[in-house]
C-alpha positions as CSV (number, residue, x, y, z in Angstrom):
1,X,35.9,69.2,-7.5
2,X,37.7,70.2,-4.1
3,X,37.5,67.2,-1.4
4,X,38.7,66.6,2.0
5,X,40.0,69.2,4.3
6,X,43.3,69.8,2.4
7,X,41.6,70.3,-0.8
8,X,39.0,73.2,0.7
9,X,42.1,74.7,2.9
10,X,44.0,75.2,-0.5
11,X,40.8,77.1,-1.9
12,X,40.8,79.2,0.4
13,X,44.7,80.2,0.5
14,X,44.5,80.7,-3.4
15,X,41.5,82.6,-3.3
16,X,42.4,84.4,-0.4
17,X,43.4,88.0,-2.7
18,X,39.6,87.7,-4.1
19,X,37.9,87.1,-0.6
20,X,39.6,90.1,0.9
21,X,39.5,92.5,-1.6
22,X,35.7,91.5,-2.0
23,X,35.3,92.1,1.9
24,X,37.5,95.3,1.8
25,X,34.8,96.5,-0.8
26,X,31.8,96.5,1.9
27,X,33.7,97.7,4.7
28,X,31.6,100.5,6.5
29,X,28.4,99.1,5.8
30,X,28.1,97.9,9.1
31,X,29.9,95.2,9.5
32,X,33.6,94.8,11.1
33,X,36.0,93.2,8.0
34,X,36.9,90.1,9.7
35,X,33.0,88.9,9.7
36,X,32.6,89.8,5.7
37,X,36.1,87.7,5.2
38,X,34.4,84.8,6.7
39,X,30.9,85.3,5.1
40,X,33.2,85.5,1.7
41,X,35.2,82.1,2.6
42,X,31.6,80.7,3.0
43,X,30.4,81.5,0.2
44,X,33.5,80.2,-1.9
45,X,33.1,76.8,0.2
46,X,29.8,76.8,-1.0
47,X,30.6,77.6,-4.7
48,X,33.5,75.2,-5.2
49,X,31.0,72.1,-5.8
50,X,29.1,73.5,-8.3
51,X,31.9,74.8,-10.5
52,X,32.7,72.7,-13.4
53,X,36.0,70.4,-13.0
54,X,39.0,72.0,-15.1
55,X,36.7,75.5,-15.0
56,X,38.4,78.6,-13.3
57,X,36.5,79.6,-10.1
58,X,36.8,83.2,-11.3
59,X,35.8,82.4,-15.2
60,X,32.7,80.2,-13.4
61,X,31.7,83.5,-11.3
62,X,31.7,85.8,-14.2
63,X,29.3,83.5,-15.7
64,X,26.9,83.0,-12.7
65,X,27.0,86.8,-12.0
66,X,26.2,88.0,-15.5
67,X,24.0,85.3,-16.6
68,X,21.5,84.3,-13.4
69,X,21.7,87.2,-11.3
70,X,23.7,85.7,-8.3
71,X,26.7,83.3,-7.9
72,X,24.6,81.2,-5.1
73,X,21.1,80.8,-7.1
């Protein structure tokens, strides 16, 4: 599990490829790309606590996609 400032902060710099290229992918749908990079960094501060210690974040989103529908239910 991610705690404290430093731990979340490194989250997001390791997942920052996966946030961006996932914003880059609804660009032109209305929204500018620097609001969908932050919804995406929210999101992935919200998911960090419910993946499994020692799980991969993008091995635990695979899962929640294919298997429930959405990463967030």
């Amino acid at each position: 599990m991610i705690e404290g400032r430093a731990g979340v902060e490194a989250a997001c710099a390791a997942y920052r490829p996966l946030v961006r290229a996932t914003a880059r992918r609804y660009l032109g749908r209305g929204a500018e790309f620097e609001d969908l990079e932050q919804e995406g960094y929210l999101a992935l501060i919200r998911l960090l606590p419910r993946c499994p210690p020692g799980e991969p974040l993008p091995r635990f989103l695979k899962s929640r996609l294919w298997n429930r529908g959405s990463a967030l239910s």
